[in-house]
N, C-alpha and C positions, 0 to 999 in steps of 0.2 A: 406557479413559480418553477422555474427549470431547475433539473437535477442533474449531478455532476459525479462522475467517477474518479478517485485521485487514488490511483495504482500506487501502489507505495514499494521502488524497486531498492535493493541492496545490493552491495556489495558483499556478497559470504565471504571472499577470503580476507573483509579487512575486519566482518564483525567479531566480537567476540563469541566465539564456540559455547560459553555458557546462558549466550542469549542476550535481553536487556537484562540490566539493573535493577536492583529495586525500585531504587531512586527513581528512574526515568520510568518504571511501571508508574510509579506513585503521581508522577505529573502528565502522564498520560493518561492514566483514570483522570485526575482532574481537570482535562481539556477535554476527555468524553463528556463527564459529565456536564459540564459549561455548554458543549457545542448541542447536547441532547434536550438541557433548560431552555437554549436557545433555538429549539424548534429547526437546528440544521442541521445534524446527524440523524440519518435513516438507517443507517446499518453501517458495521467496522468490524475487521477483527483481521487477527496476523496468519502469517499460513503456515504450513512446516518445511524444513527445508527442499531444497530441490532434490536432495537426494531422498527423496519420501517417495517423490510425485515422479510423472510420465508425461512425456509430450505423445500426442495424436495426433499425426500428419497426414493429409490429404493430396494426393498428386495424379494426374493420371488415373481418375476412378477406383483408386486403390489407398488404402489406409495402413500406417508403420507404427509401429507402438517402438517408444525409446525408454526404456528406465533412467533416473536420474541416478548422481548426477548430471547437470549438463556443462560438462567444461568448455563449451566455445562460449556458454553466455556468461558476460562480464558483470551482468547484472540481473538477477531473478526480482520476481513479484514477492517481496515479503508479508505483504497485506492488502489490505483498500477498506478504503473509506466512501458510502454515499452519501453525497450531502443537498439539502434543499436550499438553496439560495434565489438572493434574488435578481441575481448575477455574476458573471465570471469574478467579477473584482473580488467579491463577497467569499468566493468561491476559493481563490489564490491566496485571499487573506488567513481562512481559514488553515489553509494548508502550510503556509510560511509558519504559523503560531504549533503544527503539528509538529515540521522538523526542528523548529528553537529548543523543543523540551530531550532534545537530543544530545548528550555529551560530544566535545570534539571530534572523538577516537569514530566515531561513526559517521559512512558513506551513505547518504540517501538521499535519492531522487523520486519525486511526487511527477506523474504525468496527470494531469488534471485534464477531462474531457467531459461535455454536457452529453448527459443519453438523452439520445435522440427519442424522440415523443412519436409517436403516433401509430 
């Protein structure tokens, strides 16, 4: 069965600064736990902000280390999710049921792509 990365990018200037919610912690555990019953989450978890982290850039034989944050990007990797499916559909589906447990006030975008095997 093919496996699938769904990059989980945000919007930092439109989240809230104090993070998720309870609440949406609370329906998030319960879609982990559902998607993990369901033998399709292999691994999940959120990231820290981009002002934590560093980009590592390659150019010309030579490598730039950046401290965050990164203000040209509109959207950072706030987390990812692996999941085993038994297809893209399965795969998209999953992910739709991810951002639903999302209150309005929150910008997020899922890039879902299968890893490549071999």
């Amino acid at each position: 069965m093919p496996r699938y990365l769904s990059l989980v990018k945000i919007d930092e200037r439109t989240a809230p600064a104090e993070g998720p919610s309870e609440e949406l912690m609370q329906r998030m555990g319960e879609l982990i736990e559902e998607m993990t019953k369901a033998g399709v989450l292999l691994d999940t978890a959120g990231l820290t902000p981009s002002a934590q982290g560093v980009q590592v850039h390659y150019e010309g034989g030579d490598t730039t280390v950046t401290d965050g944050p990164f203000t040209e990007a509109k959207e950072v990797i706030g987390g990812y999710a692996i999941m085993q499916c038994k297809d893209r559909a399965e795969a998209i589906e999953w992910t739709r049921r991810f951002l639903k447990v999302h209150e309005p006030h929150w910008t997020v975008t899922c890039e879902v792509r299968e890893i490549a095997e071999g």
